[in-house]
N, CA, C and O of each residue as an XYZ file, in Angstrom:
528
protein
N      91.917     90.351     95.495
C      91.702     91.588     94.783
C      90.862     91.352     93.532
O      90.045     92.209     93.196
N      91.005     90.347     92.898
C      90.609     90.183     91.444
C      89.260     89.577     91.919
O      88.229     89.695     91.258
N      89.326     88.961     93.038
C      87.498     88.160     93.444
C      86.956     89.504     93.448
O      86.226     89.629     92.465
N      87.022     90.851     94.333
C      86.379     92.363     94.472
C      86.562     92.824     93.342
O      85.936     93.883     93.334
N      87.065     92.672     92.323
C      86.708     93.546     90.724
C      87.386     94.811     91.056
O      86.908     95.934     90.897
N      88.710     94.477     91.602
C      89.655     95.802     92.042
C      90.381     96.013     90.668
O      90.486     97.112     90.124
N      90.946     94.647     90.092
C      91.893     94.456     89.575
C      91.859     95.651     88.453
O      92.973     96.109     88.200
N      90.878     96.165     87.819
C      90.932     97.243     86.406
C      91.513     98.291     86.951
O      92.516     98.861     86.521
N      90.493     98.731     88.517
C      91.257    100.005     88.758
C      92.768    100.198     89.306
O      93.529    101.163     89.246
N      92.926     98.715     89.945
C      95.157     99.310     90.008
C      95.509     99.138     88.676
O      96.323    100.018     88.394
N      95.253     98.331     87.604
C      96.160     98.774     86.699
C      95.948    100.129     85.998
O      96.730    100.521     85.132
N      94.431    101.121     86.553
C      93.789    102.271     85.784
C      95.199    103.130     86.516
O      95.979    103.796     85.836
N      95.328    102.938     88.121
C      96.372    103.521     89.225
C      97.743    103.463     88.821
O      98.563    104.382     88.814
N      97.964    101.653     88.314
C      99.599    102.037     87.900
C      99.934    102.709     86.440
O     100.993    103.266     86.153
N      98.636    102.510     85.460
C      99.068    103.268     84.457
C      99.255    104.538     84.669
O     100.231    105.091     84.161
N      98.406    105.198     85.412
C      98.485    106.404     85.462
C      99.711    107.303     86.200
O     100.021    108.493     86.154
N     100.305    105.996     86.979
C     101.708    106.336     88.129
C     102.878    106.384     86.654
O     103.739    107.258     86.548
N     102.651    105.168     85.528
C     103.429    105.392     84.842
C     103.445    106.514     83.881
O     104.551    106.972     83.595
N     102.474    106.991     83.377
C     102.362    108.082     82.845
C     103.198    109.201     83.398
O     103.967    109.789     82.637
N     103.093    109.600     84.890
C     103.623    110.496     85.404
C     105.188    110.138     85.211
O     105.906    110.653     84.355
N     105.573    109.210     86.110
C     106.774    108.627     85.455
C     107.816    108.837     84.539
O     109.003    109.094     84.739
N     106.973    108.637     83.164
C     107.531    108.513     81.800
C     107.292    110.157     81.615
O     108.161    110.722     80.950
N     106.229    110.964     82.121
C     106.621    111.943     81.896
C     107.486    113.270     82.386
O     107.631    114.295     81.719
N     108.018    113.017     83.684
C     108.793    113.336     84.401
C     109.967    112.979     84.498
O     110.731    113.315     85.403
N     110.348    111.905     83.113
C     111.743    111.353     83.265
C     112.102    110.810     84.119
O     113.287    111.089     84.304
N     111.678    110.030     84.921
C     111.980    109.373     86.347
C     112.022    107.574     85.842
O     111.121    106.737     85.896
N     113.246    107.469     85.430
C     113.634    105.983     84.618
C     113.530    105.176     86.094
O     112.550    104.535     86.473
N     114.403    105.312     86.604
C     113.784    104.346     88.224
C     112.447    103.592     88.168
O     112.171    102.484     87.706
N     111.686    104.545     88.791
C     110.424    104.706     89.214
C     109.135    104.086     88.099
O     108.024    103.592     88.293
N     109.883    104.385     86.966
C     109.173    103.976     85.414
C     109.175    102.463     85.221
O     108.306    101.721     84.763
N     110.541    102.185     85.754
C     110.994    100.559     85.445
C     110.010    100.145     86.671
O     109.173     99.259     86.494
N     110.116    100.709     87.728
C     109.608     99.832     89.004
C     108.031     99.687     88.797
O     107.500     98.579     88.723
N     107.429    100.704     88.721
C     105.968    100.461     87.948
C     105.513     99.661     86.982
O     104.363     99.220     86.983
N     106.648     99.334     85.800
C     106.733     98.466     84.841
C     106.501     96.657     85.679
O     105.714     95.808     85.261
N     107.301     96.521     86.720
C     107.227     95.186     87.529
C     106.361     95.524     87.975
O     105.492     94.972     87.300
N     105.764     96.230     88.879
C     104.170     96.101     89.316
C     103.054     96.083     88.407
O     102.025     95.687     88.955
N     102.945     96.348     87.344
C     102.300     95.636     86.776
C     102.580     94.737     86.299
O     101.488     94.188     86.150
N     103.232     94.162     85.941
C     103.665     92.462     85.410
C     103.373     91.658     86.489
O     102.754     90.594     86.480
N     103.916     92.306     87.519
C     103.567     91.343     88.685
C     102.027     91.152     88.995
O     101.525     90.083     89.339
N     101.407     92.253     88.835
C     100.015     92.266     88.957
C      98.790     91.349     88.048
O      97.758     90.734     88.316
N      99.507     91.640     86.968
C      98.695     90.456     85.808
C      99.047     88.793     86.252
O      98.329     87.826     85.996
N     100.308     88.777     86.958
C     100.485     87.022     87.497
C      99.556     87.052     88.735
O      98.799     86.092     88.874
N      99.529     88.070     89.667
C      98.676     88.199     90.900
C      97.339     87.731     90.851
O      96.658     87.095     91.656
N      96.994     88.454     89.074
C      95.004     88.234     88.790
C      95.033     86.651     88.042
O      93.950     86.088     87.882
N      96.157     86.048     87.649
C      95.962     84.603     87.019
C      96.478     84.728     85.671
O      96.609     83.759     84.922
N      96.806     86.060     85.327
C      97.025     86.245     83.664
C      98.455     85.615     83.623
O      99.298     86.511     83.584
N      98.899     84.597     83.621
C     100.551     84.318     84.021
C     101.201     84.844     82.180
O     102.085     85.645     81.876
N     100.424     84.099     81.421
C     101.157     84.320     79.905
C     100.877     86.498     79.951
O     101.965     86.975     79.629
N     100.255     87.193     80.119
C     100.903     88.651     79.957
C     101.664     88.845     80.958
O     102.259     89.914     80.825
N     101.974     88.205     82.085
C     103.016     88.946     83.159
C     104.025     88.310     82.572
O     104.862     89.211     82.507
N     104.664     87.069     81.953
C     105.682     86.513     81.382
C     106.073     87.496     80.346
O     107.251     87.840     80.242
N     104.719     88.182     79.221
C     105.220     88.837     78.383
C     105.927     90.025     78.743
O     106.956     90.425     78.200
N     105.195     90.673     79.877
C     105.546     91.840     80.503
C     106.965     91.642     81.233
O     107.469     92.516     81.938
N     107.434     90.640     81.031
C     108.619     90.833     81.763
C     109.416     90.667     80.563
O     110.219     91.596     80.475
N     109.479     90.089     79.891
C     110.450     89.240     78.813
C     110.948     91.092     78.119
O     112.082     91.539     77.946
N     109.812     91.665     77.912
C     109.705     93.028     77.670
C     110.956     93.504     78.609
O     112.037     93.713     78.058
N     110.833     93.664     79.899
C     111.788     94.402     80.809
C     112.983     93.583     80.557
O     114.007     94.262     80.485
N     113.160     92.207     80.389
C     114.380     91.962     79.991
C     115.158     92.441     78.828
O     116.333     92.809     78.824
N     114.095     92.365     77.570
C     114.763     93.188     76.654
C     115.439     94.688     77.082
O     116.598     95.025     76.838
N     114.613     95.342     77.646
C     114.916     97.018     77.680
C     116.185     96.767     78.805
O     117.065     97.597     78.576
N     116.468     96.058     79.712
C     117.514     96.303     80.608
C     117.619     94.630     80.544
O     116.583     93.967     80.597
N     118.687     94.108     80.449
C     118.608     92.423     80.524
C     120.059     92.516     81.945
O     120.584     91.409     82.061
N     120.514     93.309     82.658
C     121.155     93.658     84.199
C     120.196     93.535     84.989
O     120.608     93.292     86.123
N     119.232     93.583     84.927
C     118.086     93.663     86.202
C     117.703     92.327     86.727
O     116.554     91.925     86.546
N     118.292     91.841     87.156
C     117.929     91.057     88.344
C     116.453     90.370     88.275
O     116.220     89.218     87.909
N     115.513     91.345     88.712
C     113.828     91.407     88.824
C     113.486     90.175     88.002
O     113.483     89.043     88.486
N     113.169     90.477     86.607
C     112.696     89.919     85.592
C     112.844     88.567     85.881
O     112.004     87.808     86.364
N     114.048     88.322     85.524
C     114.278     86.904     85.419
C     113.841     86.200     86.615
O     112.993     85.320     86.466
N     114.279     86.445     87.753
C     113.267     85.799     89.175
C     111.788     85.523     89.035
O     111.136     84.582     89.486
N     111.341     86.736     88.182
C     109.892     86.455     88.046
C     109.230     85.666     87.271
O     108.144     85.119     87.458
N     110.270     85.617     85.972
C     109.750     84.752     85.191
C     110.058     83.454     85.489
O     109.348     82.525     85.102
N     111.305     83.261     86.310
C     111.184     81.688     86.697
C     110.382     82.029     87.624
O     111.282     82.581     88.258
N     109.241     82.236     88.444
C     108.471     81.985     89.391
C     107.297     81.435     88.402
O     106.695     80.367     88.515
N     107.106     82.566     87.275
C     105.722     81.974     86.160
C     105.988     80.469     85.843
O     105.315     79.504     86.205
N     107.195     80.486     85.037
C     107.384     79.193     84.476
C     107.069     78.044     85.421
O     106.553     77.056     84.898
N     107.353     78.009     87.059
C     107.457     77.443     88.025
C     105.847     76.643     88.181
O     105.451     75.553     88.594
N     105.130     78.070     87.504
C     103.878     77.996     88.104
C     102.837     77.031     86.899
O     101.757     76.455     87.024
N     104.042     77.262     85.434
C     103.124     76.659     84.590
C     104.089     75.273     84.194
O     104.196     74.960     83.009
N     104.736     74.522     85.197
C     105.216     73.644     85.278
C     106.569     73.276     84.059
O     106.876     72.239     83.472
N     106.932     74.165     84.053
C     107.950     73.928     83.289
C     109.312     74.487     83.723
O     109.481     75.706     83.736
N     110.099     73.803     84.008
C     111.106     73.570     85.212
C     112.509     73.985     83.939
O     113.308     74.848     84.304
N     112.718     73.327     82.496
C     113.542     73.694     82.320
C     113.144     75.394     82.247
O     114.097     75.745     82.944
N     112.670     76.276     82.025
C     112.766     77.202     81.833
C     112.535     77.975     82.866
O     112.600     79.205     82.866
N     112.281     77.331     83.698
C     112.326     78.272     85.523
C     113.603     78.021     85.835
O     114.062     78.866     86.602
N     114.553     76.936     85.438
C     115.639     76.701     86.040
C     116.691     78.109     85.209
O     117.150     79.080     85.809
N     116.820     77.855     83.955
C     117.315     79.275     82.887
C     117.064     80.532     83.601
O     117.952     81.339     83.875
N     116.071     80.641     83.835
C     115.800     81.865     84.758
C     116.029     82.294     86.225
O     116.389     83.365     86.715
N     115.710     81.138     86.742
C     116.368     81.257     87.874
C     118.045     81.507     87.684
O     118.568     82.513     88.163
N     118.744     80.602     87.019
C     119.802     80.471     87.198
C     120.777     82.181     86.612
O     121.869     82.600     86.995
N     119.943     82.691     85.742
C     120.257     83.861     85.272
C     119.886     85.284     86.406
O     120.109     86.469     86.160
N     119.350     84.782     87.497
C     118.909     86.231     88.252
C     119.994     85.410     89.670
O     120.286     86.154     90.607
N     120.335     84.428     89.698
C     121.391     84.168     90.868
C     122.575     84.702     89.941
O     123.247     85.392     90.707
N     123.152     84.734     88.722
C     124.201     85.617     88.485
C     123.631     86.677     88.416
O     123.961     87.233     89.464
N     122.953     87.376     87.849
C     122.882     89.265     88.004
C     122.496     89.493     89.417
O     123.190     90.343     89.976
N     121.588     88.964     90.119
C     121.451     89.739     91.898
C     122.212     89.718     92.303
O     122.824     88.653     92.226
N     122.984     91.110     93.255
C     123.946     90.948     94.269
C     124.215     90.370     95.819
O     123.584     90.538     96.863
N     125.073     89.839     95.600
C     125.374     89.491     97.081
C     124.762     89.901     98.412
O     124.247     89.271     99.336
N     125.037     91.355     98.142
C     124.234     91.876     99.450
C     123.045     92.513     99.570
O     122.600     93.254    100.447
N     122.367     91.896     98.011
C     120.811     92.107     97.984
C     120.015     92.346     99.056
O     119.141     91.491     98.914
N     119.736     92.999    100.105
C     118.770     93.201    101.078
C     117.775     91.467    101.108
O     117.524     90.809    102.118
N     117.556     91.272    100.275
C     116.228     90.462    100.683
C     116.623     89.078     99.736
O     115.785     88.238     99.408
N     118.134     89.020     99.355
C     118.730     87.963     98.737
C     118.070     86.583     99.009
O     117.618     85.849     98.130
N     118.075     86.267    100.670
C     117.862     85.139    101.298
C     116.548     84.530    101.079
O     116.335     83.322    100.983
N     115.828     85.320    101.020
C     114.098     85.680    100.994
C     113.888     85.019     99.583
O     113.111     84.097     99.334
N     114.675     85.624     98.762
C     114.541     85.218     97.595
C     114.957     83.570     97.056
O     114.288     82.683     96.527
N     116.357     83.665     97.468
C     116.735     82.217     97.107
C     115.933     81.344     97.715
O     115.719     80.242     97.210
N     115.373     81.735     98.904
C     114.596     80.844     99.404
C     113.225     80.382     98.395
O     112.962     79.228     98.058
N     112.475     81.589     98.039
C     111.621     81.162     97.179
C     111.876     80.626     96.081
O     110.929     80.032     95.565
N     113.193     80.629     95.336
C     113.359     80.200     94.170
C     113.770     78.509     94.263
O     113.733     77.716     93.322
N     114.166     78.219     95.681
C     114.217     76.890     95.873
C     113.206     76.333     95.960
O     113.136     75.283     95.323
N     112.067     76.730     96.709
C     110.651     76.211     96.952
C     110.051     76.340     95.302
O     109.366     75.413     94.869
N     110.262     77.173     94.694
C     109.366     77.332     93.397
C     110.147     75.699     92.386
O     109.594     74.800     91.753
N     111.490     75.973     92.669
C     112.132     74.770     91.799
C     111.838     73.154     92.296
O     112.064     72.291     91.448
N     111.391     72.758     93.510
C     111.552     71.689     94.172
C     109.873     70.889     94.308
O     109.576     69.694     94.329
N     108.934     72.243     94.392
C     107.235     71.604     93.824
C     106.771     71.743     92.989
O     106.895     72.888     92.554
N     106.125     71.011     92.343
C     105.335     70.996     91.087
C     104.911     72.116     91.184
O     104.841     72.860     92.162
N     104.386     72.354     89.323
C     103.606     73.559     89.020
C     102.142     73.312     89.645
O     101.618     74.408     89.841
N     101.471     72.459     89.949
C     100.169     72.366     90.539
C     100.166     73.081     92.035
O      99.784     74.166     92.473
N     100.881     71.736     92.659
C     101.381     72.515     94.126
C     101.989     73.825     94.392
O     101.647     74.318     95.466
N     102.771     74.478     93.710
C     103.059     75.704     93.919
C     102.563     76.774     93.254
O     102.936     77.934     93.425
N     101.613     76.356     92.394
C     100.247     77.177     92.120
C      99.538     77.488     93.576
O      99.288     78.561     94.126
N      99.294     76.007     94.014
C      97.784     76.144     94.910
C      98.664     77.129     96.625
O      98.176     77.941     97.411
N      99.637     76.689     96.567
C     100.120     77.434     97.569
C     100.372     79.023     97.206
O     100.309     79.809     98.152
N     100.642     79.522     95.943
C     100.642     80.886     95.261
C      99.304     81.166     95.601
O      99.032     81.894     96.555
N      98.510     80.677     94.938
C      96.345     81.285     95.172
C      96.818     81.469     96.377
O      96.911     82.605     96.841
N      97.147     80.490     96.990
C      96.111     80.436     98.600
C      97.170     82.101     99.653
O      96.833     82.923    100.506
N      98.344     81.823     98.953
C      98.809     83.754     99.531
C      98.134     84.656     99.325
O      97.658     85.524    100.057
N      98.107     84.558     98.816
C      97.615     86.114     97.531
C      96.003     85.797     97.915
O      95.620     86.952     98.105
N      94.978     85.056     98.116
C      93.979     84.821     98.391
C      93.777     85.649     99.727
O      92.893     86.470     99.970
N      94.747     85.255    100.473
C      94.645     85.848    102.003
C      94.364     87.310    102.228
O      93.760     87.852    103.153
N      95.150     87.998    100.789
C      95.485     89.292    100.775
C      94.496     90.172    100.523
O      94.368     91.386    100.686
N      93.570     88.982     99.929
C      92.042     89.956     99.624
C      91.040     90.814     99.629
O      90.130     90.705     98.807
């Protein structure tokens, strides 16, 4: 996405989803837009604003699950393990048990904890590359 020079206009798309959002009172939908873009700035390479962008959602709700998974995926990515492990270890207590996609997850959070930040960089590009 970010090689095609997409990347300005989804965040022009999710701001504008959040706008509606925030102005329709729709707290759900507001928060969930909030992770798509955070997620989106780690997607284009920006890892330090999607970290900020989350640390943000932890403040405003620190129950949510989301955040912390994500930010140990960043940390994962910028090789720093104690603080992917903190994070990780903080979204295996708040996610529930019968999380829909629990498995999916722990799974990635084992793979993110077990390879280097280089290697699980180059395997991150090379997904998200595909998606292009």
């Amino acid at each position: 996405m970010h090689k095609n020079h997409e990347g300005p206009a989804v965040f022009v798309m999710l701001n504008k989803a959040l706008e509606i959002a925030q102005r329709e009172k729709r707290v759900i939908e507001e928060r969930n837009i909030r992770i798509l873009i955070a997620q989106m700035h780690v997607v284009m390479g920006e890892l330090e604003e999607g970290l900020n962008k989350f640390q943000d959602l932890v403040k405003a709700d620190p129950r949510d699950f989301r955040p912390y998974l994500c930010q140990g995926i960043i940390y994962s990515l910028l090789d720093q393990k104690k603080e992917a492990a903190e994070q990780f270890e903080t979204y295996r207590a708040l996610a529930p048990e019968e999380f829909p996609r629990r498995g999916f997850l722990d799974d990635a959070v084992l793979e993110a904890k077990t390879k280097s930040g280089k290697q699980f960089q180059n395997e991150f590009d090379a997904e998200f590359s595909n998606r292009k």
